[in-house]
C-alpha angles and dihedrals in degrees: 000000000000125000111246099202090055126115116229103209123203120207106212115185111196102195125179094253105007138033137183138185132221133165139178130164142248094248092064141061103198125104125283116259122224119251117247092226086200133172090026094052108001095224132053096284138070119216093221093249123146122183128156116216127203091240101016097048108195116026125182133187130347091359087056096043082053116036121102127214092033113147093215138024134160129179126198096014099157111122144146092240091084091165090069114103076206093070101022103058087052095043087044097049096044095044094043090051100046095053103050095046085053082047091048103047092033121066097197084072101040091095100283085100138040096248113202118199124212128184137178146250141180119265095245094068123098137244080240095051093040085056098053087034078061098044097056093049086055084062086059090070095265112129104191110048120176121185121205134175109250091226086070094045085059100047090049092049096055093046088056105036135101091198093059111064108208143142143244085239100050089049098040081055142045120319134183114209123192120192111199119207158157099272107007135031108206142196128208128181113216115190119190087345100305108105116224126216111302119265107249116224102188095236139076097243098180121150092230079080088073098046090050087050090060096053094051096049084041088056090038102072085028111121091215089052109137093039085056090044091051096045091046088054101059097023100069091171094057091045088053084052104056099039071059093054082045095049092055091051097048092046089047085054093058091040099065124081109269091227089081101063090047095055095034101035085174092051105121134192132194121058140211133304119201107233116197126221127187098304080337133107126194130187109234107201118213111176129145130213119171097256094056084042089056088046094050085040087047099043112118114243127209091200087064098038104273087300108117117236094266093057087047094054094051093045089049086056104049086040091063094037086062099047098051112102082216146030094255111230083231152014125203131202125207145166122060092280086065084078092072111110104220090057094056086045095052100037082055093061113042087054111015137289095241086057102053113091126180130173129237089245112025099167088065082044104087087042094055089039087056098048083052100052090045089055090048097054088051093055085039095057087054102039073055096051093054096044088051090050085051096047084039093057119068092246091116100042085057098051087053096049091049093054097042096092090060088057094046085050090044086046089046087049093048088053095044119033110101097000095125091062096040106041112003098059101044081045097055086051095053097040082052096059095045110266102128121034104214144020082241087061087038098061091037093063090045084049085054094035089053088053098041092055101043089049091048098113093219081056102094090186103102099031087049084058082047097050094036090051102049086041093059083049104059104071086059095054096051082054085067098033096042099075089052087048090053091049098054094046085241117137105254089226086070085064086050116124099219127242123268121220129191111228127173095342095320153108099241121183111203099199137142113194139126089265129084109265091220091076098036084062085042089113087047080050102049095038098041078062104043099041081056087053095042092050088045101053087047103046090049093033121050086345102099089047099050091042089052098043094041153040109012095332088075096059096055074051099058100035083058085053092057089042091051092041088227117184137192137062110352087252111056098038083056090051098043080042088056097048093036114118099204121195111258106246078058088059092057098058118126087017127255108267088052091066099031089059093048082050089047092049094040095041095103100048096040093051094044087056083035085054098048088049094061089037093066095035081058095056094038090053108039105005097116092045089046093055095037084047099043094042093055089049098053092045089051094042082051095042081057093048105045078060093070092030087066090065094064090059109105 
């Protein structure tokens, strides 16, 4: 049973001289289907045609393109200057048209359901742009817009879709897509699924160039020329007519199998379309043979710099193969142009036959990318919603309070493993000879030698407690992050906060995903400082006192008790022990080897009390700034990736 509360989402792909219409819903996974647009077009595309007619009132597509008597009619209206009535009474009337025939035929838009539009755009056009591109098709009578590049809508297509084969590689990685029109023909790099600013090729490289080049070779043998010229100039709407003729023809041409042209150079497509002028009536021919298609295809242009429209394109193409900082793993061709032979051919060989993919129907392509993109965004929202009620609870602030003692313990352990051997022990020499003056001093300089050691950045002690802390961390917060993850049909492993590694010295994050990596190793970062701090504070703080009261250091104290013959409470003899600066024949009493052995057989014992001592000085010093710190940097490591975790919604 359907699922009331579900938005069915309609992909509605506007294009210069096509559109086409899919939709799907938020309850499903499966892939959009492509709208019948019926009794207006009969197929499942529009030609973006627009006419009003005395009787019939709005007419679209083909009726439009055909109907006589008709007061208005426009063909190929899409356009960035959205301000222009010129642009806006022909975009409202088709749209509004359009919609309301699909609301009309199909019963999921007809108010049981929420119905989001989207609609695309090229990637050239602004956030700014999109958004008044939006506003005026609500004024169509449309009240959810959505407005998506049509780079993303073809990403996402080939990523869905069973008629593209493609794989996780080529879509992980860097993909060219090139969106074939009317009017433009445009490039977008897309690297790890985010598509970047369009690639500007300098021309309008659009295939209604093509169609305007037939007519003009068609007119051009014709014997009524000049009365055809002459009526084309002041008639617009004829002239829009028969570039459409054209444009059929042309589309009929690339449609049939190459072979038989090879084997029939003389097999045409294309017919004839009757032409009024004035009380008489003349037969325009507009056939097609692969010799006159090379010519159209060959003719120089002076819209593209006297190049024709088969040199642009390859120079289009070398020109962004050049410009990419990378080969892309894949390029992918869409729009209906992309079925011309000679561009599948070319775009083949300028970056490998085994990169270029192109659908079996790339001029649905763009509109079922664009229902997919809308019903992402929808689950995403929500996927969003839930993440940012997880970061919002204290869920996460309590896991990492309840793991913070085992990093006290790990910290303690970092200070105070092996200290004995390494500091204790050269101290108590030099302190011997006279170096330092007193224990106090002593411990001071080991205070300032252990520092000194764990914040060497070729030391990996303290980073290796970093890495092996958040690592043990990780497998608790998918456990919150993995129902989300189930609910939204997203792999648990996206919400995965990656693995750190020390490497020569450093925290290092390996790890390959669409964000940057310097905020995915944002919680090594923060903790890697205020550890430092922590350690720091502690060592130059309480540190001296606990390292001479504590651990190794208190055994070199109480054998000087027992040198200096000091009476009176435990306390004070250890701390007079401790300031005392004993002559130094004093200082060589019971010999050295005698006390570096007892420091040597007691080592183990003393640093693990030593160790629980600065566990819990840690805590005590930087525990609340280490939970508040570490929190925010796991909520803002999760929030990035929850970014990349909403492209795998589908």
């Amino acid at each position: 049973m359907a699922d009331r509360t579900a938005t069915v989402v309609v992909g509605f792909d506007l294009g210069h001289g096509e559109s086409a219409l899919s939709k799907t819903r938020t309850d499903t996974t499966k892939q959009p289907e492509v709208m019948d647009v019926g009794s207006t077009g009969g197929g499942r595309q529009h030609v973006t045609a627009v006419a009003e007619h005395p009787t019939r009132g709005v007419l679209v597509g083909r009726e439009a393109a055909d109907a006589r008597g008709v007061t208005w009619f426009d063909l190929g209206f899409k356009s960035p200057e959205v301000d222009r009535e010129e642009v806006r009474r022909p975009v409202l009337a088709f749209v509004a048209k359009v919609s309301a025939d699909a609301v009309a035929r199909d019963r999921e838009l007809d108010g049981r359901y929420p119905v989001r539009w989207v609609f695309g755009a090229p990637s050239g056009w602004s956030a700014e742009l999109r958004r008044a591109y939006a506003t005026m098709l609500k004024s169509a009578g449309l009240q959810h817009v959505d407005v998506v590049s049509e780079s993303r809508a073809a990403m996402l297509y080939a990523r869905e879709s069973d008629k593209v084969t493609v794989s996780r590689d080529q879509l992980a990685g860097s993909m060219l897509v090139v969106d074939m029109g009317s009017s433009t023909t445009d490039f977008t790099h897309v690297l790890r699924r985010h598509a970047g600013p369009p690639i500007d090729s300098g021309l309008q490289l659009g295939a209604g160039l093509i169609d305007r080049t037939i007519l003009e070779r068609q007119l051009r043998d014709h014997p009524e020329r000049e009365a055809l010229e002459e009526l084309l100039h002041n008639d617009r709407q004829l002239r829009l007519r028969l570039e459409l003729r054209c444009r059929e023809a042309k589309e009929r041409f690339f449609r049939t199998d190459p072979g038989r042209f090879a084997d029939d150079p003389d097999a045409t497509v294309g017919g004839y379309e009757k032409v009024h002028v004035g009380k008489r009536a003349f037969f325009l021919e507009i056939e097609l043979n692969a010799t006159e298609m090379d010519v159209v295809l060959d003719t120089p242009q002076p819209s593209l710099q006297g190049r024709s429209w088969r040199q642009a394109f390859r120079a289009a193409l070398d020109d962004v193969c050049e410009r990419l900082p990378e080969q892309p793993n894949a390029v992918l061709l869409t729009g209906g142009a992309s079925r011309m032979h000679f561009v599948q051919d070319q775009t083949r060989e300028v970056f490998g036959a085994d990169r270029v993919l192109i659908g079996l129907e790339p001029e649905v392509a763009i509109a079922q990318g664009l229902a997919l993109a809308g019903r992402m965004s929808l689950r995403a929202a929500g996927f969003r919603s839930d993440i940012r009620k997880l970061l919002k609870s204290d869920r996460i602030g309590s896991l990492v309070q309840d793991r913070l003692p085992a990093l006290g313990d790990k910290l303690g352990e970092a200070v105070a493993d092996g200290m004995t051997e390494r500091h204790v022990i050269p101290a108590f020499r030099r302190w011997r000879v006279g170096e330092s003056a007193t224990l106090n001093d002593m411990a001071s300089g080991i205070t300032a030698a252990l520092h000194a050691e764990l914040t060497d950045p070729d030391n990996p002690r303290l980073k290796q407690v970093i890495a092996d802390w958040q690592n043990a961390l990780r497998p608790d917060l998918e456990e919150l992050t993995r129902p989300i993850c189930r609910r939204w049909h997203i792999p648990p492993s996206a919400m995965a906060l990656p693995t750190v590694a020390v490497s020569g010295g450093k925290l290092e994050v390996p790890f390959d995903a669409a964000a940057a990596t310097e905020v995915l190793d944002n919680i090594a970062k923060v903790m890697n400082v205020l550890v430092a701090g922590v350690v720091a504070t502690t060592l130059f703080g309480a540190g001296t006192a606990i390292i001479a009261a504590t651990g190794p250091f208190a055994v070199l104290v109480a054998f000087a008790v027992v040198w200096a013959g000091l009476q009176g409470g435990k306390e004070a003899v250890m701390g007079k022990a401790r300031e005392a600066n004993m002559p130094l024949l004093m200082r060589k009493v019971g010999g050295e080897n005698r006390l570096i052995t007892k420091l040597r057989q007691s080592a183990g014992s003393q640093e693990a009390q030593l160790a629980q001592a600065f566990s819990a000085q840690f805590l005590e010093d930087g525990g609340q700034q280490l939970m508040n710190e570490i929190t925010k940097g796991i909520a803002e490591d999760l929030d990035a990736l929850a970014e990349s975790a909403e492209l795998l919604i589908s």
